[in-house]
N, C-alpha and C positions, 0 to 999 in steps of 0.2 A: 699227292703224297709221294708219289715215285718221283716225280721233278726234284723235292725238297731232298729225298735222300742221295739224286744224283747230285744235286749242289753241295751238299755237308761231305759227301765224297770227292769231291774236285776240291774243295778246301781242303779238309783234311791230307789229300794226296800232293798239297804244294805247303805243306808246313816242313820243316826238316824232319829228318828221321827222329833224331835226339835233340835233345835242346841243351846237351852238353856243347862240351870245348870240340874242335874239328880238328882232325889229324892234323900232319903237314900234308899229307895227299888230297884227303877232303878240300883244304884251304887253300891247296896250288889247282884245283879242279875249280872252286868256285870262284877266288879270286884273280889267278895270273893272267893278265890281257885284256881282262874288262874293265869299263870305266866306272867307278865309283863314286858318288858326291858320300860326301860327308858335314857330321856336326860334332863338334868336340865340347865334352862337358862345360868347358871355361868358352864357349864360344865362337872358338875358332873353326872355318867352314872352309867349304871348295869341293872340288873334285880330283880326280886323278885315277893311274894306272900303274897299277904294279907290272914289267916282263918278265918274261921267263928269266933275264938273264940277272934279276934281281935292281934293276933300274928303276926309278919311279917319275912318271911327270905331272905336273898337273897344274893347278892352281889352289892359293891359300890367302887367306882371309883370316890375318891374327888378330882373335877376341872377336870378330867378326867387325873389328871397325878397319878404317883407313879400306886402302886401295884392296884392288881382290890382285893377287901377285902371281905370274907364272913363275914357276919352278922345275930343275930337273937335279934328277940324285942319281950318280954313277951305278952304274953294275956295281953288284955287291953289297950296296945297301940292305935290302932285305936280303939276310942268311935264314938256310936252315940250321940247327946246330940241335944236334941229335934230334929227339922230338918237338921242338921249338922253333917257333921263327922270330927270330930277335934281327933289330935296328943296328945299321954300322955307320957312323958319319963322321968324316976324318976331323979330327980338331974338338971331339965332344970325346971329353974319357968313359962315359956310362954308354954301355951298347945294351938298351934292353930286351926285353921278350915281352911277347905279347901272348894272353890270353884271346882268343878266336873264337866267338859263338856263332853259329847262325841263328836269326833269330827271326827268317822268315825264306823264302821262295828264291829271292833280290834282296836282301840282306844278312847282315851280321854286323856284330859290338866287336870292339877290339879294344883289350885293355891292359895296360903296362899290367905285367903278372907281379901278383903279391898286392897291385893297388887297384882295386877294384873302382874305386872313386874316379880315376883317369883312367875314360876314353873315349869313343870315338864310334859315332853309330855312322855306317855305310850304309847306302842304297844303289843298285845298281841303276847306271842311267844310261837308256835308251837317244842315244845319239842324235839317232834323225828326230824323234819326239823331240829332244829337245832342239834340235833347231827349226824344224814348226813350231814349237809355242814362242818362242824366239821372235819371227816372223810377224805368227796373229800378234804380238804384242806392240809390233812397231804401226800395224793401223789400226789408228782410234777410229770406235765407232762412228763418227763425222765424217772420215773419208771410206770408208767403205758403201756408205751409202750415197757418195756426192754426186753430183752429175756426170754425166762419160769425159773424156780428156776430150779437150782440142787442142788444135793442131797449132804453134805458133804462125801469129801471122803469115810470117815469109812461107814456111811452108804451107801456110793454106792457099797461098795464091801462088803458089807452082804447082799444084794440082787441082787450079780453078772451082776454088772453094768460097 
């Protein structure tokens, strides 16, 4: 019984405090410098990073078809502006704002404010995790079990093999 309530106590203590909207502090604490993958309501997927100095890079996947694309978006892109963090992309007239929840430990939604319908679920991703799963993915079970290497000819009979 004491296992079970230290377990329901380690969960509870990695949910966020509120399950409200995040400051701009909370939001520059959880998200500025870490990698994020994401999935956008209409499909569109990838990852990326917000910096400090409001630059973004990453990769994107629109509607989740076609090629997965790297991208980079100058300082400045994301602004604060008073208690909001709103979008700036030279050539686009609408700069919006986003709503910010967290909505777990390694996550938060992020949605154009006023439209609740568009957005955009985050996960934070673990780098080197994902280049080990990366890695195990490239050997099929067939080679990891195959026989040990050998040596190409030539070099097996330069070391009288």
């Amino acid at each position: 019984m004491l296992r079970r309530g230290v377990v329901l106590a380690g969960l509870l203590a990695s949910l966020p405090a509120s399950a409200g909207e995040m400051t701009v502090a909370e939001a520059r604490h959880f998200i500025v410098g870490k990698m994020f993958h994401y999935t956008c309501f209409e499909g569109t997927r990838g990852q990326g990073r917000v910096y400090p100095d409001g630059s973004v890079a990453g990769s994107i996947q629109i509607r989740g078809e076609g090629p997965m694309r790297y991208a980079v978006l100058p300082p400045g892109t994301i602004r604060v502006n008073g208690e909001a963090v709103c979008a700036s992309v030279r050539g686009v007239p609408v700069h919006p704002c986003f709503s910010l929840q967290q909505t777990g430990s390694e996550s938060f939604r992020g949605a154009i404010s006023g439209l609740g319908f568009a957005y955009c679920d985050f996960t934070r991703g673990h780098e080197r995790a994902q280049i080990l799963r990366r890695a195990e993915h490239r050997v099929t079970p067939a080679e990891h079990h195959a026989s040990p290497l050998a040596l190409r000819p030539s070099l097996a009979a330069d070391r009288g093999e």
